[in-house]
DRENDO-1510 file (C-alpha; in Angstrom, 1 decimal, always signed):
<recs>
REC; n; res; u; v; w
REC; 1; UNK; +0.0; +0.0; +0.0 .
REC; 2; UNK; +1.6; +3.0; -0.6 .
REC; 3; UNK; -0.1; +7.0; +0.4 .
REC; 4; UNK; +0.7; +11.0; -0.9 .
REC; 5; UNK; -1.1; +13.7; +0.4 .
REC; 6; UNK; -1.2; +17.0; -0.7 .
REC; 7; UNK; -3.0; +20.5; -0.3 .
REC; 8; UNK; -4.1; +23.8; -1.9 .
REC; 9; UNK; -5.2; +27.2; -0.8 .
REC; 10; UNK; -5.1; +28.5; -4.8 .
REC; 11; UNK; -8.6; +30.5; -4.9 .
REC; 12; UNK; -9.2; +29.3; -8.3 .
REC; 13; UNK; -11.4; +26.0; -8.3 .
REC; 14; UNK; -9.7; +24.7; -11.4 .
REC; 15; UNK; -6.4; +25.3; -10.8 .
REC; 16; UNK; -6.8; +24.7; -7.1 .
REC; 17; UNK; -8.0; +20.8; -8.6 .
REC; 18; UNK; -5.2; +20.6; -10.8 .
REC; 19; UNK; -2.6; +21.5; -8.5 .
REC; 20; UNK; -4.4; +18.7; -6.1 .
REC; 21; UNK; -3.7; +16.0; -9.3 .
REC; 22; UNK; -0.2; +17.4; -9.7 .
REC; 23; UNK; +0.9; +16.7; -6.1 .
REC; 24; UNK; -1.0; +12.8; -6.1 .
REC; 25; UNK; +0.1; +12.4; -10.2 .
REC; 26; UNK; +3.5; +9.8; -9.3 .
REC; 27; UNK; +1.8; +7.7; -7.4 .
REC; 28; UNK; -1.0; +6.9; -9.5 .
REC; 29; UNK; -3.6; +6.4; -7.3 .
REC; 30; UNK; -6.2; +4.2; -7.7 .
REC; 31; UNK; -8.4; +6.5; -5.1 .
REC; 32; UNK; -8.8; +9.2; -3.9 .
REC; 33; UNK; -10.1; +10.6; -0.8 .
REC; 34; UNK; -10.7; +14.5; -1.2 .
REC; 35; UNK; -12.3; +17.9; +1.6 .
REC; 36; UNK; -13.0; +21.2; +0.2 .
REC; 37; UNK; -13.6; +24.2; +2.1 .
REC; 38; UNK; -17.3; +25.9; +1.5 .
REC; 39; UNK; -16.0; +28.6; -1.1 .
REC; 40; UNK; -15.2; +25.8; -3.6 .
REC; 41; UNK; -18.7; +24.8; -3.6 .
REC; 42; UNK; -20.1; +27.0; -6.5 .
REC; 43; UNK; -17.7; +25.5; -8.5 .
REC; 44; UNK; -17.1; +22.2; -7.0 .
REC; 45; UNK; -17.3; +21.1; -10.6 .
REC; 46; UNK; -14.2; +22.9; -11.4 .
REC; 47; UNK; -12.2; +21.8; -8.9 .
REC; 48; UNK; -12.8; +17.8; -9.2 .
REC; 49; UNK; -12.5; +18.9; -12.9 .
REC; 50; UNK; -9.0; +20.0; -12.8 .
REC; 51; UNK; -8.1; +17.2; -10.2 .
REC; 52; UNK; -9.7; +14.5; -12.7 .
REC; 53; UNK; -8.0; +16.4; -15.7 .
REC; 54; UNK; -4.5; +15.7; -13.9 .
REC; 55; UNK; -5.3; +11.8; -13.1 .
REC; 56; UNK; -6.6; +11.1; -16.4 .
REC; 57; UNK; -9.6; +10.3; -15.2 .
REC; 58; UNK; -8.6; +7.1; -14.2 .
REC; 59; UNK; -9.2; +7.2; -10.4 .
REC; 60; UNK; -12.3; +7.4; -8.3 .
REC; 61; UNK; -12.9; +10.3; -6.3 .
REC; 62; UNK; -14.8; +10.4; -3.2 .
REC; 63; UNK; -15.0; +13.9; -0.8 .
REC; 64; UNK; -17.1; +16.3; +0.7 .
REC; 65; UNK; -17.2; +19.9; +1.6 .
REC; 66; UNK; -15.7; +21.0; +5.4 .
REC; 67; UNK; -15.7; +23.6; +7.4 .
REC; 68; UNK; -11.8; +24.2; +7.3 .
REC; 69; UNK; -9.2; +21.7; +6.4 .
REC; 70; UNK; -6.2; +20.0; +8.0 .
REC; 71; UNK; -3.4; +19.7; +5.5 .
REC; 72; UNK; +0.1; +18.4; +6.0 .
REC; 73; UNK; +1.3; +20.9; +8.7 .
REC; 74; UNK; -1.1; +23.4; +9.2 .
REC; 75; UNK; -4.8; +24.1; +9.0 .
REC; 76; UNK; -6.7; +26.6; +6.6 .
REC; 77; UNK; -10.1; +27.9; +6.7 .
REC; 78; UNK; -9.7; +28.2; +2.5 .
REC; 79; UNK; -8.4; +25.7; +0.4 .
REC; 80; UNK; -8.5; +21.8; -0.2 .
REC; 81; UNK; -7.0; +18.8; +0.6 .
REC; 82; UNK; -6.7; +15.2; -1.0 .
REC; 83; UNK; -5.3; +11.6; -0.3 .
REC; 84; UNK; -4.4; +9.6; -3.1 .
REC; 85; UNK; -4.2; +5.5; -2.5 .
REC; 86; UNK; -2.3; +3.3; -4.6 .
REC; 87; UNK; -2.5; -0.2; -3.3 .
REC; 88; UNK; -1.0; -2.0; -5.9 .
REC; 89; UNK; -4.3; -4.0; -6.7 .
REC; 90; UNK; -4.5; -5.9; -3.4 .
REC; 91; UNK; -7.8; -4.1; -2.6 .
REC; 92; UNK; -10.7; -3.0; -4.3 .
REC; 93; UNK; -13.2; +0.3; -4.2 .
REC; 94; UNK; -16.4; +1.1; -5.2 .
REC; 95; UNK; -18.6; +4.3; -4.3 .
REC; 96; UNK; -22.4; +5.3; -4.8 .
REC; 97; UNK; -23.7; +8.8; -4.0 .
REC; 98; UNK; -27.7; +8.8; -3.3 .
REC; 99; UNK; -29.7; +12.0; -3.1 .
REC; 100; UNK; -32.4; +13.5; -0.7 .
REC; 101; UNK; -31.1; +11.9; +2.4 .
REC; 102; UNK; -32.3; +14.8; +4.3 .
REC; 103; UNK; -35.8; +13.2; +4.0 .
REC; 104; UNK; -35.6; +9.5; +4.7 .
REC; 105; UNK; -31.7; +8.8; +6.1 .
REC; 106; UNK; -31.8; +5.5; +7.3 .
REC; 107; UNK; -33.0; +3.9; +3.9 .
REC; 108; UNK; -31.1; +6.2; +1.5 .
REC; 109; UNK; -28.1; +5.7; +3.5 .
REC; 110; UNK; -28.6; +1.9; +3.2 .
REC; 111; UNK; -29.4; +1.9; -0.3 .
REC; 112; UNK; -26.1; +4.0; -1.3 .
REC; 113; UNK; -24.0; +1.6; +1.4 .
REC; 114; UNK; -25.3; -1.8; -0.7 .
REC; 115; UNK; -24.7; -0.2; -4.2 .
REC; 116; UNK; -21.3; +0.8; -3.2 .
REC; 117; UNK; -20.7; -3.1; -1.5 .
REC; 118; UNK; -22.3; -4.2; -5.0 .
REC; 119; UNK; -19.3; -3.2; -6.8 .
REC; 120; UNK; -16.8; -4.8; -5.2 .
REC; 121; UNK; -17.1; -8.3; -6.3 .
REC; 122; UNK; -16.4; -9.5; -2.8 .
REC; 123; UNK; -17.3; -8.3; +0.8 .
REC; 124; UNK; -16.2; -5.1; +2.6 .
REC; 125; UNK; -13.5; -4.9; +5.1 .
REC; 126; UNK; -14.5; -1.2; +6.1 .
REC; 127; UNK; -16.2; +2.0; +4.2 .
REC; 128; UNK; -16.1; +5.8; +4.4 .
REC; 129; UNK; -19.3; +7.4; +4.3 .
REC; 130; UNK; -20.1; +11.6; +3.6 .
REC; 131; UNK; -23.2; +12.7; +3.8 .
REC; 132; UNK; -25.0; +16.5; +4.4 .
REC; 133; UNK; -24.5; +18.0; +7.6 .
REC; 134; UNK; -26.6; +20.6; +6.8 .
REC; 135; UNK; -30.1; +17.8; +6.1 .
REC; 136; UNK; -29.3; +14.9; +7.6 .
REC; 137; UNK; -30.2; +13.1; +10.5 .
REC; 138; UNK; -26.7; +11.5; +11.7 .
REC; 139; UNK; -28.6; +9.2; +13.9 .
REC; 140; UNK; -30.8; +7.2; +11.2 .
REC; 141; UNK; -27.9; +7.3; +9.2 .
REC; 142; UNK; -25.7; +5.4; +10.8 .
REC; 143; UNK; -28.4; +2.9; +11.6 .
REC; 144; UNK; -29.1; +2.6; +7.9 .
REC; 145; UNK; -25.1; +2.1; +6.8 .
REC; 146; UNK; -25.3; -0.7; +10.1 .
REC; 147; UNK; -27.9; -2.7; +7.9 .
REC; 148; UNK; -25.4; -2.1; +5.0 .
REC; 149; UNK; -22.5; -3.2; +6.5 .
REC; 150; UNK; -21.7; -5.5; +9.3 .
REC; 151; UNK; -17.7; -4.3; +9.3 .
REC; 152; UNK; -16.2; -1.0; +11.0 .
REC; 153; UNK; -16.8; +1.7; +9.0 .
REC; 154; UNK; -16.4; +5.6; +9.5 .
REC; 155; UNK; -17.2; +9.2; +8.0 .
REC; 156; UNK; -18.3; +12.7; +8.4 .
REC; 157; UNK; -21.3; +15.1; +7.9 .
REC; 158; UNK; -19.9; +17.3; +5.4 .
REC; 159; UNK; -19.6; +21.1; +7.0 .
REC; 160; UNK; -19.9; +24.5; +5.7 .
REC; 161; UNK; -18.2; +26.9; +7.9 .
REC; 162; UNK; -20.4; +27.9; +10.6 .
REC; 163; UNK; -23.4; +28.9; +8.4 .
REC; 164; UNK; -25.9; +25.7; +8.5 .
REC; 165; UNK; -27.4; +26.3; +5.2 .
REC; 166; UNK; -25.5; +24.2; +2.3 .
REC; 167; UNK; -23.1; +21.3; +2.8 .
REC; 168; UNK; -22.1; +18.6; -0.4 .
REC; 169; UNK; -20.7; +15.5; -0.9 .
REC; 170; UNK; -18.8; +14.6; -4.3 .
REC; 171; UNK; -18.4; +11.0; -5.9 .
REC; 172; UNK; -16.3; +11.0; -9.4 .
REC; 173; UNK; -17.6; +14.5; -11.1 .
REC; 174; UNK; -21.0; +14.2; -9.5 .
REC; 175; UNK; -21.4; +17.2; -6.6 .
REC; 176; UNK; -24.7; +17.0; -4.6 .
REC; 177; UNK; -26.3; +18.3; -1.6 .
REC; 178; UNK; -28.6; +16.9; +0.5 .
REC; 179; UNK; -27.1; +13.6; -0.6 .
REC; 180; UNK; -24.6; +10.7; +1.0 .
REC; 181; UNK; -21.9; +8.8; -0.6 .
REC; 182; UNK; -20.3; +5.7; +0.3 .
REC; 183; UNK; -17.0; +4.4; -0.4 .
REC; 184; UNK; -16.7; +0.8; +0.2 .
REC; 185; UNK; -13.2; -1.0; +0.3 .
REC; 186; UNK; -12.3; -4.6; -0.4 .
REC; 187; UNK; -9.7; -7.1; +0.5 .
REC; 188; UNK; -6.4; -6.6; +2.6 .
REC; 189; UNK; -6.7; -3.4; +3.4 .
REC; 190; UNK; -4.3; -2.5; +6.7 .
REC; 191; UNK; -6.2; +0.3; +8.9 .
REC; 192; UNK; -7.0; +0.7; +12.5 .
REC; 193; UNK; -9.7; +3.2; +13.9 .
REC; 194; UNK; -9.7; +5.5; +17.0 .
REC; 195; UNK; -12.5; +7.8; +18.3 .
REC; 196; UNK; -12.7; +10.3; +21.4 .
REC; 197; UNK; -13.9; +13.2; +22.5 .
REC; 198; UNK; -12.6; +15.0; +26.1 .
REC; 199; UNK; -15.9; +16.0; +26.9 .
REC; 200; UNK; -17.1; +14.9; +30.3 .
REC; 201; UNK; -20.7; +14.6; +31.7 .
REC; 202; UNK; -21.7; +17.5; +34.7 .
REC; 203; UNK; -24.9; +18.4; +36.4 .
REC; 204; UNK; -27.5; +16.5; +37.0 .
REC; 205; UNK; -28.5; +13.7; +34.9 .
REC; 206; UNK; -32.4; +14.1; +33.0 .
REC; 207; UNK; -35.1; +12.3; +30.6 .
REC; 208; UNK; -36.1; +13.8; +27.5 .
REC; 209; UNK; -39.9; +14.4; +28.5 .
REC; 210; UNK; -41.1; +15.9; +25.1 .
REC; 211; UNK; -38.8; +15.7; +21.6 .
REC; 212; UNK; -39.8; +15.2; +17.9 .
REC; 213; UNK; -37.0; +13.7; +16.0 .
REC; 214; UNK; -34.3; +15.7; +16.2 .
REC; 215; UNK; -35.9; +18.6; +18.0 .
REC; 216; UNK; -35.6; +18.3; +21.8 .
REC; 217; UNK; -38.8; +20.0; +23.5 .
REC; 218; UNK; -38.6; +19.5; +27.1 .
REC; 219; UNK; -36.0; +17.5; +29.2 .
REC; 220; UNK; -37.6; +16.4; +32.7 .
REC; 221; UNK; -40.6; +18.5; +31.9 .
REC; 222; UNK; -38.5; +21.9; +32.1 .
REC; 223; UNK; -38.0; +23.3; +28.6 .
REC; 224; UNK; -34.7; +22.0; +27.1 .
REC; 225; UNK; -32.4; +25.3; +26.6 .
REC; 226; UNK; -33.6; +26.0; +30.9 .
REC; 227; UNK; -32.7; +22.4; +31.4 .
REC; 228; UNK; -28.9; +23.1; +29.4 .
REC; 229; UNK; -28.5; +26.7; +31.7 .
REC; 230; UNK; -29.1; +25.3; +34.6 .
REC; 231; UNK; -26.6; +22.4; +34.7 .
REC; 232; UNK; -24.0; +24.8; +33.1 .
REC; 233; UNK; -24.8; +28.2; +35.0 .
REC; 234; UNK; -25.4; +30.3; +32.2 .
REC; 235; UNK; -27.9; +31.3; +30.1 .
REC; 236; UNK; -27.4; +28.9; +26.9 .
REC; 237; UNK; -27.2; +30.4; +23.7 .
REC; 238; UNK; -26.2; +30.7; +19.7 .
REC; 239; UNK; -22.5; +31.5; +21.0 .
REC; 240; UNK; -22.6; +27.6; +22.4 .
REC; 241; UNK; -24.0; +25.7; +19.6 .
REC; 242; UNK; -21.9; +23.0; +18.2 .
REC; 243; UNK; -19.8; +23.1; +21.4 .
REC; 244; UNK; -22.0; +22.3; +24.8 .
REC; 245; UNK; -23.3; +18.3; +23.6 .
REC; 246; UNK; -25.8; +16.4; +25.7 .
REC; 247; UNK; -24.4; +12.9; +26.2 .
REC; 248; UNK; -27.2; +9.6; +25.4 .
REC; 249; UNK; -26.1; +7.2; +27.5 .
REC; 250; UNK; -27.3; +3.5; +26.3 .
REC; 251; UNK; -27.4; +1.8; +29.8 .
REC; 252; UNK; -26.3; +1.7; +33.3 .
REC; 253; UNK; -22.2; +1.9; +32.5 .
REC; 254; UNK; -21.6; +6.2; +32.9 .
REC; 255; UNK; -18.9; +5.3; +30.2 .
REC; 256; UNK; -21.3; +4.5; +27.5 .
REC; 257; UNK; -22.5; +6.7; +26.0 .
REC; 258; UNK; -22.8; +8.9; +22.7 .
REC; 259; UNK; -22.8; +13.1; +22.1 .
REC; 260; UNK; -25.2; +15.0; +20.7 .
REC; 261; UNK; -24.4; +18.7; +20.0 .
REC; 262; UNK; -27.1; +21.2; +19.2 .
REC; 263; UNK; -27.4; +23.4; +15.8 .
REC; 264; UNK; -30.2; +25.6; +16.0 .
REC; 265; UNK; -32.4; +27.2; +18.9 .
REC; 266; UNK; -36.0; +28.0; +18.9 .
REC; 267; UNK; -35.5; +31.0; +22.0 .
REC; 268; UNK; -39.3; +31.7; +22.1 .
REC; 269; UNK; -40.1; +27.7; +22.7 .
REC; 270; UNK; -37.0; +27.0; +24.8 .
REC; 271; UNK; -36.1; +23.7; +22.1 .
REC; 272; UNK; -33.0; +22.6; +20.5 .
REC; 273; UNK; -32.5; +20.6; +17.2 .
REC; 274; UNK; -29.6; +18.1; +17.2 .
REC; 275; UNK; -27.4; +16.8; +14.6 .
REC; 276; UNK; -28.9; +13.4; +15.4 .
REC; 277; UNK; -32.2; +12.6; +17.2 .
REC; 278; UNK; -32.7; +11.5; +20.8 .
REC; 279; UNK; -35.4; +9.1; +21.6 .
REC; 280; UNK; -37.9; +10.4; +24.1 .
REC; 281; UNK; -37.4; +8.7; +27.1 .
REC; 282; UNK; -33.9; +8.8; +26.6 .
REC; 283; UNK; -31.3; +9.8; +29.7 .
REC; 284; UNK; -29.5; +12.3; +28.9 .
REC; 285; UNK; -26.7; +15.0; +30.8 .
REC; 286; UNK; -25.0; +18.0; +29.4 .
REC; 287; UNK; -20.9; +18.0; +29.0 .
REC; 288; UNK; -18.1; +20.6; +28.8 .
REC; 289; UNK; -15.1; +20.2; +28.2 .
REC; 290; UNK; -11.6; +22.6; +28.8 .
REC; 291; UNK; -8.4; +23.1; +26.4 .
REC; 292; UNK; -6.8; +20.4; +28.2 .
REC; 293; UNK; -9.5; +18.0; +28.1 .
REC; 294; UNK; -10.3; +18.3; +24.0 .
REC; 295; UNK; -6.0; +17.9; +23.4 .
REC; 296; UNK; -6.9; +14.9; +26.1 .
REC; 297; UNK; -9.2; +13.7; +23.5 .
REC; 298; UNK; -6.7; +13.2; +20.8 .
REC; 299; UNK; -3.7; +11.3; +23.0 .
REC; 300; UNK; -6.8; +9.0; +23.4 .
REC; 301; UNK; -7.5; +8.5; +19.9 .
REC; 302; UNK; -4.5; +7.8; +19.1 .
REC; 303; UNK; -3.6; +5.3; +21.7 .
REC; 304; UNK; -6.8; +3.0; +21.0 .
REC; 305; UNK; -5.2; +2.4; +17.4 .
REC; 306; UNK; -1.6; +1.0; +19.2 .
REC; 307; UNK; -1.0; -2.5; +19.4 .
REC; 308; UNK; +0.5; -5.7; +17.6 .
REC; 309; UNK; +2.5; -4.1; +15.6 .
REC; 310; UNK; +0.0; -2.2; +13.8 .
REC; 311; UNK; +2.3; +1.1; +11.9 .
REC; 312; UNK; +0.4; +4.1; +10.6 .
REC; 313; UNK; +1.6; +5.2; +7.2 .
REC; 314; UNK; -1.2; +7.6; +6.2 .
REC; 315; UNK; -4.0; +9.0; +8.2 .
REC; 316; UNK; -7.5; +10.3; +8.0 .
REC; 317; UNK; -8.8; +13.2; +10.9 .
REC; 318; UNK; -12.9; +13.5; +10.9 .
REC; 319; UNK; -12.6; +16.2; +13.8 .
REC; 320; UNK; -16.1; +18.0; +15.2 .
REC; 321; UNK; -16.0; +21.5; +13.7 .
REC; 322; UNK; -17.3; +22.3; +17.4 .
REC; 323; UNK; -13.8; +21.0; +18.6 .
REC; 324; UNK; -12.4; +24.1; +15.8 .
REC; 325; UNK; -14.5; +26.2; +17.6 .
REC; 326; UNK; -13.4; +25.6; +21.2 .
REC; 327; UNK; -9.4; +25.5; +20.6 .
REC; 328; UNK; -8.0; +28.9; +20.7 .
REC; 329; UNK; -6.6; +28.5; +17.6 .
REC; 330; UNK; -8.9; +26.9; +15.8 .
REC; 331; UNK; -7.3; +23.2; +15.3 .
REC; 332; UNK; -3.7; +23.6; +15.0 .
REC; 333; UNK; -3.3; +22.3; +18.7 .
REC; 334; UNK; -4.8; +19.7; +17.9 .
REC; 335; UNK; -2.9; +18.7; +14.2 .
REC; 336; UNK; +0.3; +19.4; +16.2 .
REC; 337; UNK; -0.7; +16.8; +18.6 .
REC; 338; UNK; -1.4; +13.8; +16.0 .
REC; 339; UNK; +1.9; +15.2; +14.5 .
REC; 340; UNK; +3.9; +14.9; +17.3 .
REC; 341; UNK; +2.1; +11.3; +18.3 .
REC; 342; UNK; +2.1; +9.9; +14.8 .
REC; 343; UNK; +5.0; +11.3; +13.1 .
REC; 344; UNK; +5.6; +13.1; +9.2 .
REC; 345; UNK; +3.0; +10.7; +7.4 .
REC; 346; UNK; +0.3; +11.6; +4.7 .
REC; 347; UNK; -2.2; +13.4; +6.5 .
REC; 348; UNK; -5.3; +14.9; +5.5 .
REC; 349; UNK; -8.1; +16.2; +8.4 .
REC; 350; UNK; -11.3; +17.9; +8.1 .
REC; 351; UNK; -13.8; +19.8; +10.5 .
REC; 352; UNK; -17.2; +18.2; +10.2 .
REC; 353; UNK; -20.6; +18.6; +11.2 .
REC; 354; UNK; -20.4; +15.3; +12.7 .
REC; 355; UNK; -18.5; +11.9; +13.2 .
REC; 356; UNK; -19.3; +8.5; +12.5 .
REC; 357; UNK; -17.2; +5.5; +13.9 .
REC; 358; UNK; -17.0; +2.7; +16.2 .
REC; 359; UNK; -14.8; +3.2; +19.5 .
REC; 360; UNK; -11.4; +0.8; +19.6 .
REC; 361; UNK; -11.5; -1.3; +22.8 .
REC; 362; UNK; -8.4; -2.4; +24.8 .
REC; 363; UNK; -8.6; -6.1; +23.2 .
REC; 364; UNK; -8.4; -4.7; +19.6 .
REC; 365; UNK; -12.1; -5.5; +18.7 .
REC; 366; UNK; -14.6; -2.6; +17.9 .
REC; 367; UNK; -18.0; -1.2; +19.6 .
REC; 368; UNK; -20.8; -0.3; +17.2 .
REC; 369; UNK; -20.5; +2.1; +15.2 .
REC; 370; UNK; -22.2; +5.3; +16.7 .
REC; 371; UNK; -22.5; +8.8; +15.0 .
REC; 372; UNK; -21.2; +11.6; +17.7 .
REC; 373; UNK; -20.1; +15.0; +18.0 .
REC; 374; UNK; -17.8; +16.9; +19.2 .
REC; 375; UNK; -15.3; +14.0; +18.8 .
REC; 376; UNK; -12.0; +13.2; +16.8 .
REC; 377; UNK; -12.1; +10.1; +14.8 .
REC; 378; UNK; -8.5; +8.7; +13.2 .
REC; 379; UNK; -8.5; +6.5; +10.4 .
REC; 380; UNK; -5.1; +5.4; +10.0 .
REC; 381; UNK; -4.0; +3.0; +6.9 .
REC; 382; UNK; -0.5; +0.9; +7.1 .
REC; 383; UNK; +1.4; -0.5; +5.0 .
</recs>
């Protein structure tokens, strides 16, 4: 298996894509995996255009749109960055990109997850799912990708800086939003996956008394946005959205559990919409997390992928734009810290809207996958 990275922060969508094929061109990649910052998006065509033009068209090309980009040593708010894979024919891809995921998730996510395994002549061994930050429910998508796939798999609702109003993902030349696309992967592929956050439960703990979907009403009958002031002791507002999560917890262990951060506030009706719904019913506490606690996070991450020998020699960072938001300056901590743990490898990161893996556990084996937020998820590829 062999890995180049490379980046751009050319304004020009064309050139910006060609510049992206001219860094991957030696290494002929048979894949590649590609994040674009928001202002690409008008012409989104342009710059997979100019990418494609450089490759011959001979690769498949699988991205999304991000709110910021992590590229080689340093992070940019403009520009793109790409991952080419060449792994000598040992494995195989295949991708599918579905449309208007924003109204049923869970079966349009499944249906692009078995188009994408139908290609592959073979089963899975993992996949890389994008889908619309902006639409989608992260929740029902993930549980429509489990009925796709019964292997790890991981991936990111695409971001657009902040704004909540348009997010894409690409396959090939194809640029949609309010769509998902799947990337599945086939044979001997080497890769390990790590996920955490740094954010710890506080307060009291509650039940979410009144919720529709993704919009939280009431948590233990006191209106949700009271319920999130009260455990924090401030008045909750727009300033905190992507960056105060509730934690679901799935049972009686206070370590399992999943985070939900909020986008969007209705101040007259005191309710929150999520990334992902919460069932009603569900127990529920608010989390915070310091400086120290995010970095935390990331010596975490990267310590769940150690182990038999396993050697990184290109890596993936899905990191929750609402960790961007919360690190003084904006991300670079935290690249500097996979750096530092992980050495000078290929490297490509974006901020998302959301994450989607399993968790690593001590004997090597995986949890379910779960979709979060405000966490860090590391897919790193060896050799």
């Amino acid at each position: 298996m062999r890995y180049a990275s490379c980046s751009t922060q050319t304004v020009s969508a064309y050139r910006a894509g060609v510049e992206l094929g001219e860094g991957l061109k030696a290494l002929a990649p048979e894949v590649v995996v590609l994040f674009f910052t928001i202002h690409y998006l008008p012409q989104a065509h342009e710059l997979l255009g100019g990418l494609r033009d450089r490759l011959d068209g001979r690769c498949l090309v699988v991205g999304c749109s991000a709110d910021g980009i992590y590229a080689g040593q340093d992070v940019a708010n403009v520009g793109a960055c790409a991952l080419g894979i060449n792994s000598q024919g040992r494995a195989r891809f295949s991708a599918a990109l579905e449309r208007e995921v924003g109204r049923a998730p869970k079966a349009v996510a499944e249906k692009a997850g078995l188009r994408a395994q139908s290609g592959l002549a073979g089963p899975a061994s993992t996949a890389l799912v994008f889908a619309d930050g902006v639409t989608t429910d992260g929740v029902r998508l993930v549980e429509g990708l489990r009925r796709a796939f019964t292997v790890p798999f991981f991936g990111a609702l695409a971001a657009d800086d902040h704004a909540f109003a348009h997010a894409a993902v690409s396959v090939n030349g194809e640029v949609a939003e309010d769509a998902v696309a799947v990337l599945a992967i086939g044979g001997p592929v080497p890769f390990r996956l790590g996920a955490a956050s740094g954010w710890c439960p506080v307060g009291n703990t509650g039940h979410i008394t009144a919720c529709d979907e993704t919009c939280i009403k009431t948590i233990n009958n006191r209106k949700a946005v009271q319920f999130f002031s009260e455990q924090v002791g401030f008045g909750f507002g727009t300033t905190d959205l992507g960056t105060l999560p509730l934690a679901e917890f799935f049972g009686d262990d206070p370590d399992d559990f999943a985070l939900r951060s909020v986008r969007h506030l209705d101040a007259d009706a005191g309710a929150m919409e999520l990334f992902g719904r919460i069932q009603c019913g569900a127990r529920v506490q608010v989390c915070v997390a310091s400086v120290a606690d995010i970095l935390m996070g990331v010596n975490a991450a990267i310590d769940s992928l150690r182990g038999n020998g396993f050697s990184p020699k290109a890596v993936m960072l899905i990191s929750c734009a609402g960790r961007k938001w919360r690190l003084p300056e904006s991300g670079r901590e935290e690249l500097e810290r996979v750096r530092r743990l992980l050495g000078d490898i290929p490297l490509i990161g974006m901020p998302s809207f959301g994450e989607i893996s399993p968790f690593r556990r001590p004997d090597g084996d995986y949890s379910t996958v779960q979709f979060h937020n405000v966490t860090l998820v590391v897919c790193a590829l060896g050799a």
